[in-house]
C-alpha positions, 0 to 999 in steps of 0.5 A: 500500500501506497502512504499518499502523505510521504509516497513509501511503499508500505510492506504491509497495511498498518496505520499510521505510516511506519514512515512518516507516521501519519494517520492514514485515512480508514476509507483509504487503508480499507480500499487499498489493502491488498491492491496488488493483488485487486488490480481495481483497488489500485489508486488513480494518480494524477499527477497535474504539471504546468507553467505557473499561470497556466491554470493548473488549480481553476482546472481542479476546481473546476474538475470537482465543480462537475463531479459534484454537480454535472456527474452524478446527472449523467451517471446513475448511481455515481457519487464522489466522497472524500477522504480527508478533511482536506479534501472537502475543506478545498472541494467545497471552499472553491466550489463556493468561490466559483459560484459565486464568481470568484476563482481560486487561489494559487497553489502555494510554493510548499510540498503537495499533500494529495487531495484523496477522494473515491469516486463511486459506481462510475460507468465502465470504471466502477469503483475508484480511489484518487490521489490528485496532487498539485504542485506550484507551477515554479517546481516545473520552470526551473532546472535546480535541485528545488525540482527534486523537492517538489517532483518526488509525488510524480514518481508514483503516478502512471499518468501525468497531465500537462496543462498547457495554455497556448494562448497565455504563451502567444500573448507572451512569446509571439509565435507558435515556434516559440510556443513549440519551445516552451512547450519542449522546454516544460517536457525537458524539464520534467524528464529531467527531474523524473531522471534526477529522482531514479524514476522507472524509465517509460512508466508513465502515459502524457495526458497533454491538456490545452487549457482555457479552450474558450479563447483557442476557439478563434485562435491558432486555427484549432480543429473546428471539430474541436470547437464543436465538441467544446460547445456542448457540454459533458452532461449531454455526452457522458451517459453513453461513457464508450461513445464518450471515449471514442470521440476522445480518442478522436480528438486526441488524434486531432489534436495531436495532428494541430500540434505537429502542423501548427504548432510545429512541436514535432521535437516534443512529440518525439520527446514525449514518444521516448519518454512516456508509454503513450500521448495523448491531447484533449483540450479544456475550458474550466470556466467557460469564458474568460475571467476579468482579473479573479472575477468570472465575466460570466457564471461558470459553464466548464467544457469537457474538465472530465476528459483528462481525468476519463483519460487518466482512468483508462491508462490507470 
């Protein structure tokens, strides 16, 4: 068993951690006991990785908005419990803050604890526990010893997801080479630290993520078949989940052709190629429209959050 707090392989299943002593929550040790040899007690990791500013905490918020409200609508039966007081503390403090208009804070600068929820009775996945992590967007902009400090979570994680907000990096570099190579640069970053760390060459699927879809609608030539799958929302789709995931796949192989052709990021492609088991694309709007400082313009109305989570279930 996996202690979510301090990351060490537990030899057997008592509680506290024999590592860091933390009391491990009851619900977590009674799902995850023997999951070794119960591959669907295994716990879905989500590791969440991005340039600061790049949207990474309003996406989670958002993510927990639709698993709260919009999910149990499409799924009959599914519910989503967490497993911490910390996690409810975040789940209904930024849910709150997003209806009402506001948007969440940023990630502090400190090493992450997992928010640990079990999602229920989702169709074609049954039964779920999840540990999301999310570390402040500078562990992954700079080349130092201070990427070990906060990389050591990802190790554990056979999915990561890389949000990425090409439109922030147009308004910033200008170009859509140059947006090839900061995309490069946060993949060569993170392939760094994963090395520096000792972890397992190959392990993990890259979920790339376009985040804040709702400006890319008319920007950087984005597929329009794209743009009409980001105009409906997920409770109209989700209750049909294999379709659902057919037309991901779909989009993935859209998305993937938009970032050879008009990004042209054939160099992180083969980076990711070399590095990762799989890639993958899809693309996101947490809000639906864009927020005016840290005041939503418009009521939320988030598009296809579930898609980089439906993604990290499938290659769990």
């Amino acid at each position: 068993m996996l202690c979510p707090f301090c990351l060490t392989n537990l030899d057997s299943d008592t509680n506290p951690c024999g590592s860091c002593q933390r009391q491990l929550p009851p619900e977590y040790v009674k799902w995850q006991s023997g999951w070794r040899k119960l591959t669907h007690h295994r716990p879905a990791i989500v590791s969440v990785i991005g340039f600061k500013g790049h949207g990474k905490t309003v996406y989670l918020a958002a993510l927990y908005y639709v698993l709260q409200n919009f999910a149990p609508r499409a799924w009959d039966s599914f519910y989503r419990q967490g497993l911490t007081m910390k996690t409810l503390q975040m789940l209904y403090e930024n849910v709150s803050l997003l209806k009402r208009g506001d948007l969440p804070e940023k990630t502090a600068q400190v090493f992450p604890e997992p928010n640990i929820d079990r999602l229920y009775k989702i169709p074609q996945f049954g039964d779920r526990t999840l540990l999301i992590y999310d570390p402040p967007g500078e562990a992954f902009d700079l080349v130092d010893d201070s990427l070990q400090r906060y990389a050591g979570f990802v190790k554990h994680s056979r999915s990561a997801l890389f949000l990425i907000s090409l439109t922030d990096m147009m308004d910033e570099f200008g170009s859509a080479e140059a947006v090839a190579d900061e995309m490069y640069r946060l993949l060569e970053c993170y392939n760094f630290g994963m090395t520096e760390i000792g972890a397992q060459h190959k392990f993990q699927h890259l979920i790339v993520v376009y985040t804040k879809a709702d400006r890319l609608l008319s920007e950087l030539g984005f597929p329009s078949e794209i743009t009409k799958y980001l105009e409906t929302s997920e409770v109209a789709t989700l209750h049909d989940l294999p379709k659902y995931i057919e037309r991901m796949q779909h989009n993935s192989r859209l998305l993937r052709k938009f970032t050879l052709e008009t990004l042209n990021a054939q160099g992180f492609i083969s980076n990711a190629a070399a590095h990762f088991v799989s890639t993958e694309f899809c693309a996101v709007s947490s809000l639906g429209s864009e927020p005016v400082g840290s005041k939503l313009s418009e009521r939320i109305a988030p598009r296809r959050v579930m898609d980089p989570l439906l993604w990290v279930l499938k290659k769990s």
